[in-house]
Backbone of each chain as ProteinMPNN parsed JSONL, in Angstrom:
{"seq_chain_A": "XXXXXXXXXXXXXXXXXXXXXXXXXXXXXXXXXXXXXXXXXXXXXXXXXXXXXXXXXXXXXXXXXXXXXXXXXXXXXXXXXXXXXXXXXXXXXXXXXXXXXXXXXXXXXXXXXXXXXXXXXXXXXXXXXXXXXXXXXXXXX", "coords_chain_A": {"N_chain_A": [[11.026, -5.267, -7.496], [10.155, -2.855, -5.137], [11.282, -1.987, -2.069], [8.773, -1.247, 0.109], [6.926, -2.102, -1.342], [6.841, -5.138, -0.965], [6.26, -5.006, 1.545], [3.977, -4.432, 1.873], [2.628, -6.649, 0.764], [3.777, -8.426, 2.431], [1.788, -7.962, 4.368], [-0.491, -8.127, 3.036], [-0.77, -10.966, 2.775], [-0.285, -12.306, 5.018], [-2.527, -11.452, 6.506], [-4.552, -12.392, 5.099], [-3.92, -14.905, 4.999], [-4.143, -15.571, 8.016], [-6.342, -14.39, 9.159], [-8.13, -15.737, 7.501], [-8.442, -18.061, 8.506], [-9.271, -17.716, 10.899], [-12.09, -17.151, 9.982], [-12.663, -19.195, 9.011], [-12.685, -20.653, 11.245], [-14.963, -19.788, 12.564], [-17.119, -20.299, 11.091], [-17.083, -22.648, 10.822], [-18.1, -22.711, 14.087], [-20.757, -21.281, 14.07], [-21.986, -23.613, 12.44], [-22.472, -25.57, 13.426], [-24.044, -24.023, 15.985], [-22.914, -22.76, 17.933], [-22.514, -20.046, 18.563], [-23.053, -18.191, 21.034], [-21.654, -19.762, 22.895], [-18.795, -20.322, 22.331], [-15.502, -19.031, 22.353], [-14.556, -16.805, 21.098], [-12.618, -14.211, 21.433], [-10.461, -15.411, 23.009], [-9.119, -17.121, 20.654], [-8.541, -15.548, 18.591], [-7.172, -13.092, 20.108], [-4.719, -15.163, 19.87], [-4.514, -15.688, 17.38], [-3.675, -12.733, 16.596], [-1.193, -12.155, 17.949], [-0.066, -14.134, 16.902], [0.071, -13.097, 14.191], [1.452, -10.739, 14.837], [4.067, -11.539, 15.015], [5.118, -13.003, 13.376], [4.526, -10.823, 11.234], [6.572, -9.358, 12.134], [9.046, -10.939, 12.126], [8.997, -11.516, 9.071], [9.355, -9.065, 8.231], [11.683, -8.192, 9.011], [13.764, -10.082, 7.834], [13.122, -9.113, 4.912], [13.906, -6.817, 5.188], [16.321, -6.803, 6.0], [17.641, -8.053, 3.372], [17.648, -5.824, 1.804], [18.708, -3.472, 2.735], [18.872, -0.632, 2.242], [17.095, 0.1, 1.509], [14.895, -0.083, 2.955], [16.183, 1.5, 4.991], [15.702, 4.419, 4.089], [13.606, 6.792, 4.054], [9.51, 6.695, 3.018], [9.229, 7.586, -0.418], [7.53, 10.331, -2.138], [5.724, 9.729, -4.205], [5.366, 7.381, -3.081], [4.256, 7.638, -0.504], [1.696, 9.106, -1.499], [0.267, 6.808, -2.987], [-0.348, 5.172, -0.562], [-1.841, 6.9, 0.539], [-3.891, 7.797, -0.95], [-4.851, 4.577, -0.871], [-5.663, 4.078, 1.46], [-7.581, 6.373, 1.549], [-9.668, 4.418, 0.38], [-10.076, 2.631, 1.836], [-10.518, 3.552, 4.681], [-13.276, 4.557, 4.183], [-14.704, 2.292, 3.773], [-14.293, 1.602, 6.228], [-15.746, 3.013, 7.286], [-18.36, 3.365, 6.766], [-18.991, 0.345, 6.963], [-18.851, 0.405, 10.213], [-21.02, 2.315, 10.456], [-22.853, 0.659, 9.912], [-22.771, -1.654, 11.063], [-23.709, -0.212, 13.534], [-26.088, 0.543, 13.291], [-27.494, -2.133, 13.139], [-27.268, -2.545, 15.878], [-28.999, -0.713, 16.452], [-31.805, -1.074, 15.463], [-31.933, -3.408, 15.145], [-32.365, -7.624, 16.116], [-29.633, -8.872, 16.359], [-27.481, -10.775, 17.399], [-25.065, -10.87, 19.671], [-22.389, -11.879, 18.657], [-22.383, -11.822, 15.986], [-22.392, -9.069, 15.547], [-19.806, -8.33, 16.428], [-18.487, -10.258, 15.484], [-18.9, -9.074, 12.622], [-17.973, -6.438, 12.27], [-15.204, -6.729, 13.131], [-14.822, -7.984, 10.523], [-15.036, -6.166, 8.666], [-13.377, -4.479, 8.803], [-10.447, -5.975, 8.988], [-11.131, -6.741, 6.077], [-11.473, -3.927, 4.578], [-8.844, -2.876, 5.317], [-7.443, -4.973, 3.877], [-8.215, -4.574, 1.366], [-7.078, -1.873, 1.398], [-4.545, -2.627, 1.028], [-4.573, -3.999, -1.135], [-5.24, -2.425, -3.265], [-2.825, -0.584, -2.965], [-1.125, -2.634, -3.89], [-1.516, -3.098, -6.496], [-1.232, -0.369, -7.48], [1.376, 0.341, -7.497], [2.3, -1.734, -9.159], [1.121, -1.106, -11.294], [2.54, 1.402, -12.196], [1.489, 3.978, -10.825]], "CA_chain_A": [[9.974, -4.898, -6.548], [10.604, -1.954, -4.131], [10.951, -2.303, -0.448], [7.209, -0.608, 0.239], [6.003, -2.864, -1.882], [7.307, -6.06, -0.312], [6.046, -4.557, 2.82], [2.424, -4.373, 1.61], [2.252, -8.11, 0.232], [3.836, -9.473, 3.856], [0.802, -7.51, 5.236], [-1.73, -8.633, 2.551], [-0.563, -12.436, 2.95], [-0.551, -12.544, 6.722], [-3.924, -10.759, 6.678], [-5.274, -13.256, 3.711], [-3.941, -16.406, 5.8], [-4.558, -15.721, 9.927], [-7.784, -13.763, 9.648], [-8.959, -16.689, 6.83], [-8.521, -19.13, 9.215], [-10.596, -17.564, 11.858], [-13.028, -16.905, 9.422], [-13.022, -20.783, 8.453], [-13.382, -21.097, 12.04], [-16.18, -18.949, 12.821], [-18.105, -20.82, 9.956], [-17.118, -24.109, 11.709], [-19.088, -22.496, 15.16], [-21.575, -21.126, 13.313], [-22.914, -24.432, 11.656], [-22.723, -26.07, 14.992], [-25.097, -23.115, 16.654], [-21.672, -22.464, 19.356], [-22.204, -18.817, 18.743], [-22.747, -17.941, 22.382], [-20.8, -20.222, 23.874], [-17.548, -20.071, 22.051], [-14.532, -17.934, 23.224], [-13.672, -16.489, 19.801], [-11.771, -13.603, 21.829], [-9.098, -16.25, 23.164], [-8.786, -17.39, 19.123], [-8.443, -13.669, 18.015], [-5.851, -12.73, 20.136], [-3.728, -16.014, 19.848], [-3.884, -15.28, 15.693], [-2.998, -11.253, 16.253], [0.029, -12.526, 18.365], [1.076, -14.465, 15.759], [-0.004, -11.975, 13.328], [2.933, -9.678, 14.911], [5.477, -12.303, 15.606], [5.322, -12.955, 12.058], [5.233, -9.582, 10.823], [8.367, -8.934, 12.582], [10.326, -11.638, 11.086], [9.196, -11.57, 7.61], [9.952, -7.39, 7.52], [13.293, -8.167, 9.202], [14.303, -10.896, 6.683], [12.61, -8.676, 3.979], [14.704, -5.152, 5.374], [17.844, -7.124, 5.858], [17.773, -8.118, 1.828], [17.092, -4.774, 1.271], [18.577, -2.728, 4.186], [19.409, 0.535, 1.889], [15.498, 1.015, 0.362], [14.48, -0.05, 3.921], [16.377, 2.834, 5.652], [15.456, 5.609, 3.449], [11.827, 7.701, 4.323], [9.058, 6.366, 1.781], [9.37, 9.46, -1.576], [6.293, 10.825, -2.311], [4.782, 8.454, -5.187], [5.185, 5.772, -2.019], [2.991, 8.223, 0.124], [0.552, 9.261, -2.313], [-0.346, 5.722, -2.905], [-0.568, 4.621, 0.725], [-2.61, 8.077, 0.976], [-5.412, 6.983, -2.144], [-5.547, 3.144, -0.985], [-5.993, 4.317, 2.669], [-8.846, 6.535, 1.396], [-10.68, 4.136, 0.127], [-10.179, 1.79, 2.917], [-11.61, 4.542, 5.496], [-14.909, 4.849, 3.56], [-15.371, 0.904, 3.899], [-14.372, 1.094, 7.318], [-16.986, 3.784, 8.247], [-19.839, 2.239, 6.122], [-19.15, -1.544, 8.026], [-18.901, 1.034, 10.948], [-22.361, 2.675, 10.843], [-23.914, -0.829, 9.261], [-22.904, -2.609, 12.501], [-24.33, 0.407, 14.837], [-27.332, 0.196, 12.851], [-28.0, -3.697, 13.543], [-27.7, -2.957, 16.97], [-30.319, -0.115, 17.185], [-33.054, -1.443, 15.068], [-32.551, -5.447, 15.601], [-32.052, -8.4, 17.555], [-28.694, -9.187, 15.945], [-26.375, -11.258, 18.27], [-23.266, -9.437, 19.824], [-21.605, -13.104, 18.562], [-22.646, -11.462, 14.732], [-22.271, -7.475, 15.333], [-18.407, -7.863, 16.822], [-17.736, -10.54, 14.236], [-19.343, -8.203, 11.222], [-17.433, -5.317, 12.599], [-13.899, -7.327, 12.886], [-14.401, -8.527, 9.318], [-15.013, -5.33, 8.024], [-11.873, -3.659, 9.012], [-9.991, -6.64, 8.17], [-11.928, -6.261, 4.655], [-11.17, -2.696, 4.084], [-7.103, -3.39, 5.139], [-7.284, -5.932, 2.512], [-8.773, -3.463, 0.0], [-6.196, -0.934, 0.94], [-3.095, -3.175, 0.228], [-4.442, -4.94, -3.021], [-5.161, -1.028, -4.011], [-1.046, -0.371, -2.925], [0.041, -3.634, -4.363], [-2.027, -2.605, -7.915], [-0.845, 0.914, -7.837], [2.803, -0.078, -7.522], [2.438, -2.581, -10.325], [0.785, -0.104, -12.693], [3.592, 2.416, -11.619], [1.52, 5.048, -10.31]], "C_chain_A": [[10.585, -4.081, -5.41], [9.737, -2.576, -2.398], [9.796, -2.108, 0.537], [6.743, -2.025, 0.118], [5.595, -4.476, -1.453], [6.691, -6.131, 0.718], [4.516, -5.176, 2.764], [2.055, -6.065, 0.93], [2.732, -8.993, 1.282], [2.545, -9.107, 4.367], [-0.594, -8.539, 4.504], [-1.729, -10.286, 2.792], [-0.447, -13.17, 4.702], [-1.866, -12.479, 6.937], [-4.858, -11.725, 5.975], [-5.622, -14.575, 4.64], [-4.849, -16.594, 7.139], [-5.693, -15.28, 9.633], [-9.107, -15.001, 8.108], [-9.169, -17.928, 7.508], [-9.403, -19.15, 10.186], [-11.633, -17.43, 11.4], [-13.832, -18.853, 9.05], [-13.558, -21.299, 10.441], [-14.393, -20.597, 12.778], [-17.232, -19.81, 12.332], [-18.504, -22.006, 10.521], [-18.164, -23.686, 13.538], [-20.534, -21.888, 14.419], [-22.976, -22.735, 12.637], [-22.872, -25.535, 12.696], [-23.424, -25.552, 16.248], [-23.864, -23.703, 17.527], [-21.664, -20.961, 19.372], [-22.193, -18.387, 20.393], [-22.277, -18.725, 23.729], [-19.005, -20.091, 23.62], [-16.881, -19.198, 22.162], [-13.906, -17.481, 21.921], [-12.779, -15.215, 20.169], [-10.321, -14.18, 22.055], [-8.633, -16.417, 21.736], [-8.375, -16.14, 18.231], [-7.259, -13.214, 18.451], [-4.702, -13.877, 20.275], [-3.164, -15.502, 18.376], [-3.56, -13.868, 15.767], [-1.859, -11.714, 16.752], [0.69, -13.489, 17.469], [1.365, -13.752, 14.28], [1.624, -10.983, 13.485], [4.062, -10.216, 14.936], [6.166, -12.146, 13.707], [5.701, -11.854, 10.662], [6.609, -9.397, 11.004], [9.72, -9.674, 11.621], [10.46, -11.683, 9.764], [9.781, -10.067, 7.304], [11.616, -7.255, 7.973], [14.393, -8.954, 8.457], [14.09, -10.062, 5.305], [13.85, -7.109, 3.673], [16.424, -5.752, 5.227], [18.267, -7.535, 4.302], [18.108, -6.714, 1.114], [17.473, -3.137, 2.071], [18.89, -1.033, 3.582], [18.311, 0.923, 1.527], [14.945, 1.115, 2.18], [14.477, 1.141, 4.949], [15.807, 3.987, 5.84], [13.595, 5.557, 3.846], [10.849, 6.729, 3.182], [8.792, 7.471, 1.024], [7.351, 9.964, -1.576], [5.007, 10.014, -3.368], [4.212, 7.813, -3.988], [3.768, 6.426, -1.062], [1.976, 8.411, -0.564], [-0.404, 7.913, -2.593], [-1.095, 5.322, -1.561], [-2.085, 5.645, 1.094], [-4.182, 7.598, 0.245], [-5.474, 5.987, -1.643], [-5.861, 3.496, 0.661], [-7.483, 5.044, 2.912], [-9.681, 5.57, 1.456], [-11.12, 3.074, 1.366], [-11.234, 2.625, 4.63], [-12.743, 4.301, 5.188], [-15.213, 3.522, 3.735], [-15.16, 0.592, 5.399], [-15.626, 1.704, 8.361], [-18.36, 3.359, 7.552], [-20.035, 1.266, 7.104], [-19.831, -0.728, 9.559], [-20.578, 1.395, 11.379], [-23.291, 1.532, 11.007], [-24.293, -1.083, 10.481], [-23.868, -1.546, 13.646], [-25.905, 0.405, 14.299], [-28.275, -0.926, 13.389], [-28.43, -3.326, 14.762], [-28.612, -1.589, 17.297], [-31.763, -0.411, 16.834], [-33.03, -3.31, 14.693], [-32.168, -6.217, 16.358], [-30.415, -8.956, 17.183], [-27.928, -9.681, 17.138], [-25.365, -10.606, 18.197], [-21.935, -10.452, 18.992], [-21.433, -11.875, 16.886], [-22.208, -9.91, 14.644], [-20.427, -7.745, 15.083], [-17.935, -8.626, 15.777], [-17.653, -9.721, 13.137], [-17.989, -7.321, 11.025], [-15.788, -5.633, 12.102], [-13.706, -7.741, 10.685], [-14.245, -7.786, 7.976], [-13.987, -4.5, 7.993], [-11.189, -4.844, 8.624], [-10.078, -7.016, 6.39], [-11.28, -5.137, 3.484], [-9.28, -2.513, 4.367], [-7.123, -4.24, 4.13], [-7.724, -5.058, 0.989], [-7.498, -2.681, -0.313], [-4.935, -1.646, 0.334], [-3.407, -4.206, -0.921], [-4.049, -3.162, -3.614], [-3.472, -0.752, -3.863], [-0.441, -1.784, -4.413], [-0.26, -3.042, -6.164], [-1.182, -1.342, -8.563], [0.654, 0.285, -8.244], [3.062, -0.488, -8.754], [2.471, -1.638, -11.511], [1.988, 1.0, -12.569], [3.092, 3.679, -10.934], [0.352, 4.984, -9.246]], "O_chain_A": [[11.49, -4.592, -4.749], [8.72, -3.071, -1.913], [9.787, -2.681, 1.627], [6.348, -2.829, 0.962], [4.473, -4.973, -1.54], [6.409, -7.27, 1.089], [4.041, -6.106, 3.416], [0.869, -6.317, 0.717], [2.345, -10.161, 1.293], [2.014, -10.063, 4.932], [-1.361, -9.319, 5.069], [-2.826, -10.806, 3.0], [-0.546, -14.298, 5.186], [-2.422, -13.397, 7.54], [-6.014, -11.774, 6.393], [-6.683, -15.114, 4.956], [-5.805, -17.339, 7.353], [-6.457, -16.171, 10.002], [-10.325, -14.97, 7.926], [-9.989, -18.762, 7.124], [-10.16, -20.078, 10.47], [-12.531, -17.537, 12.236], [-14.947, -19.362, 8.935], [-14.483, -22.041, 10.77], [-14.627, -21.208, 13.821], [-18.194, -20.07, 13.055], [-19.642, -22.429, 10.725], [-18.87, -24.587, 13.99], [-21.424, -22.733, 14.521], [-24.199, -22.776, 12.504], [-23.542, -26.52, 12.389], [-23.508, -26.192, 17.296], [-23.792, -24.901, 17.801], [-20.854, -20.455, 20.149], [-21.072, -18.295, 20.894], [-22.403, -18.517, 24.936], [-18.17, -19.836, 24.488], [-17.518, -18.146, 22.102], [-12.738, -17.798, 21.695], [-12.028, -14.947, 19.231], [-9.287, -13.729, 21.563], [-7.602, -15.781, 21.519], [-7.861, -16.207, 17.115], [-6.344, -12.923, 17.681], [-3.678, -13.487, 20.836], [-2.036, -15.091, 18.101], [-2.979, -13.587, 14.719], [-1.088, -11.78, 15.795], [1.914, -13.572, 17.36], [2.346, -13.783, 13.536], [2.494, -10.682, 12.668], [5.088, -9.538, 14.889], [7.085, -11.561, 13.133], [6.488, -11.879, 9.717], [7.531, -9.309, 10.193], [10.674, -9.319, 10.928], [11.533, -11.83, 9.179], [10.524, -9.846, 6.348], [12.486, -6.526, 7.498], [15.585, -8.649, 8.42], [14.948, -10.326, 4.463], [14.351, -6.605, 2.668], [17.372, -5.293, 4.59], [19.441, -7.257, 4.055], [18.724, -6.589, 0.056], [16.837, -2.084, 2.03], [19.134, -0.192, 4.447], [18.244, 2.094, 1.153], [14.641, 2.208, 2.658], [13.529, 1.656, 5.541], [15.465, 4.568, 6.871], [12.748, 4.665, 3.88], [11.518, 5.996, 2.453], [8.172, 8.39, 1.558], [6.35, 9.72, -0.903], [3.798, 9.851, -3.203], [3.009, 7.664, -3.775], [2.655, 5.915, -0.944], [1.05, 7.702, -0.171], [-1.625, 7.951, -2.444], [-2.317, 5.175, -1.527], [-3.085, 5.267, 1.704], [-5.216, 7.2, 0.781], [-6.695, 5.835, -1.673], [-6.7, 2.654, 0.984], [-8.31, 4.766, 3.78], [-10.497, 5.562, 2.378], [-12.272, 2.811, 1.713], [-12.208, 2.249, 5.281], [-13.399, 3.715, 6.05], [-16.428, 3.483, 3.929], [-15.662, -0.415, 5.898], [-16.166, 1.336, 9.404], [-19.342, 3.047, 8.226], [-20.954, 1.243, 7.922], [-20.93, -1.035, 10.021], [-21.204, 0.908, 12.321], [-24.181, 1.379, 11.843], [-25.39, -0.952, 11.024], [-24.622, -2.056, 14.475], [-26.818, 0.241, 15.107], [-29.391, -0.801, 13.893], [-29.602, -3.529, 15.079], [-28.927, -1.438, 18.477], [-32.726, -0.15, 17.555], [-33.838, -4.087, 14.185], [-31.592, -5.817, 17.37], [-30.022, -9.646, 18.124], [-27.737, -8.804, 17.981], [-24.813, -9.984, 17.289], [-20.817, -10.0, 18.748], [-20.411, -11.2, 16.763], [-21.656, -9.557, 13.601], [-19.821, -7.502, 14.04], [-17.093, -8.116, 15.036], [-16.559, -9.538, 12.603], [-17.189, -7.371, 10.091], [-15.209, -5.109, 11.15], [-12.733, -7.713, 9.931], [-13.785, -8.121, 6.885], [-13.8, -3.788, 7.006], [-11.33, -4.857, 7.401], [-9.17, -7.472, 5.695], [-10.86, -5.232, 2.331], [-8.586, -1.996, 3.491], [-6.402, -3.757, 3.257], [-7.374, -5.188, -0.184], [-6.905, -2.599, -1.388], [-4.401, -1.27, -0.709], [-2.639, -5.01, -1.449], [-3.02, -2.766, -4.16], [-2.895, -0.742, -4.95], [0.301, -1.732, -5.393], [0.648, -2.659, -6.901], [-0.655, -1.266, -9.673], [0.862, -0.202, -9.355], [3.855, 0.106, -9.484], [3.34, -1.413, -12.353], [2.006, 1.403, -13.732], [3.919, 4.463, -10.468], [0.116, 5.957, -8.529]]}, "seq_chain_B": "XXXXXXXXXXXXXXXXXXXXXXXXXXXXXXXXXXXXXXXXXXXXXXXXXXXXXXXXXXXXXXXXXXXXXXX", "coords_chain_B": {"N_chain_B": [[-2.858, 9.641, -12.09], [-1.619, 9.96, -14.372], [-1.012, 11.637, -17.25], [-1.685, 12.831, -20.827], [-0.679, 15.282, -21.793], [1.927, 16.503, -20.412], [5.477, 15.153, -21.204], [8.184, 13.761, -21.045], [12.089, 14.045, -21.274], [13.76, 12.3, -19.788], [14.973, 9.901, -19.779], [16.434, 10.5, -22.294], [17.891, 11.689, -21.631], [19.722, 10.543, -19.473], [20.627, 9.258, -20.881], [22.443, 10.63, -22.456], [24.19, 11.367, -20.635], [26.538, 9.895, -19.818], [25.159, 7.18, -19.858], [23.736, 6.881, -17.447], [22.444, 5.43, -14.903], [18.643, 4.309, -13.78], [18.897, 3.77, -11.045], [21.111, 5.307, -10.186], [20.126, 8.159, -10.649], [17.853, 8.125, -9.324], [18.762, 8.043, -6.641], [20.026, 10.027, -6.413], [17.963, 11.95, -6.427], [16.761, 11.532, -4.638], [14.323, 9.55, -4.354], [12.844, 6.512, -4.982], [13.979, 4.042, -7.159], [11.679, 2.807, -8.814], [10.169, 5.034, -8.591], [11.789, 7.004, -9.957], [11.825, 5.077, -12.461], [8.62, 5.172, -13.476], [7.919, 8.396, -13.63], [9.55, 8.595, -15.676], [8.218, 7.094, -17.73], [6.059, 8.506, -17.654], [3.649, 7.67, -16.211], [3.449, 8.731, -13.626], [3.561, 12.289, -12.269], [5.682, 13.945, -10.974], [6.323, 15.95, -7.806], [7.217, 19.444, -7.717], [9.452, 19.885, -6.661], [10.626, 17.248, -6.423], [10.864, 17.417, -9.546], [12.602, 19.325, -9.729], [14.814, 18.564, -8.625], [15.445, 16.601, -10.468], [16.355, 17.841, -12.564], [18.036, 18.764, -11.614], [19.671, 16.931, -11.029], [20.553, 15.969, -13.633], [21.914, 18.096, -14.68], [20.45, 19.99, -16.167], [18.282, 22.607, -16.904], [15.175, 23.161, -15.935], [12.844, 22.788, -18.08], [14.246, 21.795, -19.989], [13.798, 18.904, -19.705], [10.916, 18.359, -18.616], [8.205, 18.76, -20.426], [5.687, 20.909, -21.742], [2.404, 19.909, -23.744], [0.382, 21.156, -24.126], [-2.104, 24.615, -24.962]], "CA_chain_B": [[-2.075, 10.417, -11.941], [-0.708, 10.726, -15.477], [-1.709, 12.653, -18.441], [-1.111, 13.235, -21.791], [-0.466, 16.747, -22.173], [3.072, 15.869, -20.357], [5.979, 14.715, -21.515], [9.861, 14.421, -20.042], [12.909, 13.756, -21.74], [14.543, 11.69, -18.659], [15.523, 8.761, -20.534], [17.884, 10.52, -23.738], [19.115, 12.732, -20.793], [20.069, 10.132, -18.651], [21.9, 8.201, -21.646], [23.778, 11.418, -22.888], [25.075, 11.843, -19.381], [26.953, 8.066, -19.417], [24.313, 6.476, -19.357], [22.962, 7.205, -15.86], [20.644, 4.398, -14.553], [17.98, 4.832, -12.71], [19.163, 3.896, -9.629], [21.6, 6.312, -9.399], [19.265, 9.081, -10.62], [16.962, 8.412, -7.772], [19.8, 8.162, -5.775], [21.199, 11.816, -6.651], [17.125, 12.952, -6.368], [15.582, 11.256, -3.273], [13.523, 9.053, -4.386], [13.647, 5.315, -4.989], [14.425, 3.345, -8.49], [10.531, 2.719, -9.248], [9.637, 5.958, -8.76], [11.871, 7.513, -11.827], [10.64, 4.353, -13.744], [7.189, 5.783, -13.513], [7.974, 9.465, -14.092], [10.259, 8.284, -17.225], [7.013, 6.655, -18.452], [4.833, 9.04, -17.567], [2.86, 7.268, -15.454], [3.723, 9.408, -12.359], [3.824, 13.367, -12.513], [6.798, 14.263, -9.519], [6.23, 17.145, -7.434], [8.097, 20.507, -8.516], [10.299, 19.496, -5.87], [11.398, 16.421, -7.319], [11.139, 17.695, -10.765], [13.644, 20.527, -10.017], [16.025, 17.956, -8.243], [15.923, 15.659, -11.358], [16.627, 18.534, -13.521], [19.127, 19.412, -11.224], [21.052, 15.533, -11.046], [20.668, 15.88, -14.77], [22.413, 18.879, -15.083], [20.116, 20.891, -17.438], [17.006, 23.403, -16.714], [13.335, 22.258, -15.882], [12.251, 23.076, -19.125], [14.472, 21.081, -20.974], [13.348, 17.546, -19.004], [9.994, 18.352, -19.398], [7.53, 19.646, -21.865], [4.254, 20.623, -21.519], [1.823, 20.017, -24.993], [-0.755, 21.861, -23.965], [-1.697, 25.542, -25.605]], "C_chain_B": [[-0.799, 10.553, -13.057], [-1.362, 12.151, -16.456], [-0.684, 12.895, -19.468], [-0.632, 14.752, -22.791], [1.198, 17.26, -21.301], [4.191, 15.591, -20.512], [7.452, 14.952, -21.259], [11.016, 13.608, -21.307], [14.207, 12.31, -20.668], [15.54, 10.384, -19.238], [16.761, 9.241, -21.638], [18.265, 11.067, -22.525], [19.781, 12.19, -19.936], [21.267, 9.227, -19.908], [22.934, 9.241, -21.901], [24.698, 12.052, -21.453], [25.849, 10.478, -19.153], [26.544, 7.328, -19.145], [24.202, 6.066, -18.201], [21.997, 6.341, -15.759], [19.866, 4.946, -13.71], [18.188, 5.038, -11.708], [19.824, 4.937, -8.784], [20.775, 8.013, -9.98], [18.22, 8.995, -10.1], [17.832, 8.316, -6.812], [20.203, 9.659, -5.404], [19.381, 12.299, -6.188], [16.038, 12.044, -5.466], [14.716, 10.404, -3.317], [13.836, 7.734, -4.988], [13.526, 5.014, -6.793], [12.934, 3.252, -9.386], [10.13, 4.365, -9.549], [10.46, 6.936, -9.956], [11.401, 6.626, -12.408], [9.554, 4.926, -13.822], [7.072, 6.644, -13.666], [8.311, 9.142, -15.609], [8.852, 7.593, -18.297], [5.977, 6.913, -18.404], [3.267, 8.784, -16.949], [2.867, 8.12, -14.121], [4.06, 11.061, -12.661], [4.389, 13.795, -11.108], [5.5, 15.813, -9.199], [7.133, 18.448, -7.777], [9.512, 20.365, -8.025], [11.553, 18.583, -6.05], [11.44, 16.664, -9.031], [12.229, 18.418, -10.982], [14.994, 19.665, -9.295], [16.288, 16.995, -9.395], [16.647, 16.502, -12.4], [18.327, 19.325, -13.555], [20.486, 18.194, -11.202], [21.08, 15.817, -12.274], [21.591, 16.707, -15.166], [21.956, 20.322, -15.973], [18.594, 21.686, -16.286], [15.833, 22.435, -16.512], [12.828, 21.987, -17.684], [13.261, 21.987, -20.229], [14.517, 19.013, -20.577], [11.732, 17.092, -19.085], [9.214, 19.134, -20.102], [6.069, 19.737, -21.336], [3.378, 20.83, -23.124], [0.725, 21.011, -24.818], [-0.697, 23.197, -24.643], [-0.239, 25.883, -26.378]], "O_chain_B": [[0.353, 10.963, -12.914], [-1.945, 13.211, -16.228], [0.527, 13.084, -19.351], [-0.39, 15.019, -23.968], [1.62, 18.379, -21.593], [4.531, 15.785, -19.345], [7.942, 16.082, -21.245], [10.644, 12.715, -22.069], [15.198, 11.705, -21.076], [16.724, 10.177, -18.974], [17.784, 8.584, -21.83], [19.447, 10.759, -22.369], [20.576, 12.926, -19.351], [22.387, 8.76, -19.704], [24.12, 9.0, -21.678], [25.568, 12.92, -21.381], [25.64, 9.994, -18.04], [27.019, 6.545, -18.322], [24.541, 4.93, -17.873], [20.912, 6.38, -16.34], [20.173, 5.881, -12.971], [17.92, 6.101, -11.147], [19.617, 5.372, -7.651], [21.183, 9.001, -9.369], [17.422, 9.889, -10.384], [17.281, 8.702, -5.781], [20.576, 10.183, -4.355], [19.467, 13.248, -5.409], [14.822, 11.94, -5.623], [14.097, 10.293, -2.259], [14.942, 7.613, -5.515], [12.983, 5.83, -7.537], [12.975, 3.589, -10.57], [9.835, 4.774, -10.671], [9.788, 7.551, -10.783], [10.424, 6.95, -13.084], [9.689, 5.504, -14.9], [5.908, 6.749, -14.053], [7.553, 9.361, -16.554], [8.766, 7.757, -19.514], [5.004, 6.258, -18.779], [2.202, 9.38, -17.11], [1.793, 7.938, -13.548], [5.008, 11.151, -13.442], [3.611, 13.979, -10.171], [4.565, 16.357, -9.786], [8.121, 17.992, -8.351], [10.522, 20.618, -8.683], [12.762, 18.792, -5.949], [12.179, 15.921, -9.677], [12.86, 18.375, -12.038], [16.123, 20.134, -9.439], [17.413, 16.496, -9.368], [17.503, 15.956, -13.096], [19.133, 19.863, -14.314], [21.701, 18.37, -11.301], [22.255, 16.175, -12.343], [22.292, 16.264, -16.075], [22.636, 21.286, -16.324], [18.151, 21.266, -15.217], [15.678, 21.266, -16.864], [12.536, 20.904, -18.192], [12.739, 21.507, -21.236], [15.173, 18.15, -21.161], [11.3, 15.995, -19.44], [9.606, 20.264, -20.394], [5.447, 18.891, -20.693], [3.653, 21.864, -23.731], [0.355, 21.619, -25.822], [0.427, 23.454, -25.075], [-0.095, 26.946, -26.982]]}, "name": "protein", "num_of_chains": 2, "seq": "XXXXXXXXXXXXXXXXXXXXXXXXXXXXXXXXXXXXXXXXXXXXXXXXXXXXXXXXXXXXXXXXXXXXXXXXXXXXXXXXXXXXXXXXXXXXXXXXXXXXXXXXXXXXXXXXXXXXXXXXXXXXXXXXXXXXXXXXXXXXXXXXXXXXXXXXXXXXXXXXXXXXXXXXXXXXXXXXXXXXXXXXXXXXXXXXXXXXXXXXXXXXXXXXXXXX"}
């Protein structure tokens, strides 16, 4: 498994775990009607700060295994991929994108529901793009 | 980003050179160990760029690395 690739499965497994947890706890305010009282901003940026801590150490344990693929630029296969799974990730981020501006011009949608939607849709479409990387990789191209 | 109209020699040309692994024929042409696996199997079509540097670690012409079937 190349050093990219490694890269893109710390991302997808960080991304899978921390933002499933807030999601489990969203669900948990949610079925307790706490939407407009709960501080899901404080909970958001506690899990991105560990989001990065974590990044850091798994790509520095990951680069130090690896510190000669790590170095080197990513070739052009490596871009081309990143380039196609990034497409498709765009197009789901500007869809969620319009969706959410939609809600809020033609309904009563809670801001609790828009900013979550919004967050879950870019977290969504990052998860799209690095299965699409991790796939490509696999298949070799 | 393959196709069957295609086809490279990378593999006999890497054995009749002392048997050349991959590694170090992405080594000699820029690009990492996966990425000749995936040319060599035709799953990946390089850029001319890297086609003319593999042709060039190899030692031999473009034309005799790969082939095109077509017309």
């Amino acid at each position: 498994m190349s050093y990219r690739e490694k890269s893109v499965w710390i991302a997808l497994l960080l991304d899978l775990g921390l933002y499933g947890f807030y999601a489990w706890s969203l669900y948990d305010v949610i079925q307790t009607d706490r939407t407009e009282t709960f501080e899901y901003g404080r909970l958001l940026i506690t899990l991105v700060i560990i989001l990065v801590i974590a990044t850091i150490v798994l790509e520095a344990i990951v680069a130090g295994a690896s510190a000669k693929d790590s170095a080197a630029p990513a070739d052009e296969r490596e871009r081309l991929i990143a380039l196609k799974a990034t497409n498709v990730a765009y197009s789901i981020a500007v869809i969620s994108a319009l969706t959410a501006a939609g809600c809020v011009a033609y309904s009563q949608v809670q801001p609790f529901y828009i900013a979550n939607g919004l967050f879950l849709a870019v977290v969504f479409a990052e998860s799209v793009r690095n299965v699409i990387q991790i796939v490509r990789f696999r298949r070799g191209a | 980003m393959g196709s069957d109209l295609i086809t490279n020699d990378i593999r006999k040309l890497r054995f009749e050179r002392g048997e050349m692994t991959q590694a170090e024929l992405a080594e000699k042409t820029g690009v990492t160990r996966q990425t000749i696996n995936a040319i060599e199997q035709g799953k990946y079509f390089p850029s001319l760029e890297v086609a003319f540097g593999i042709a060039a670690a190899l030692g031999v012409p473009l034309e005799q690395v790969f082939h095109y079937k077509g017309e």
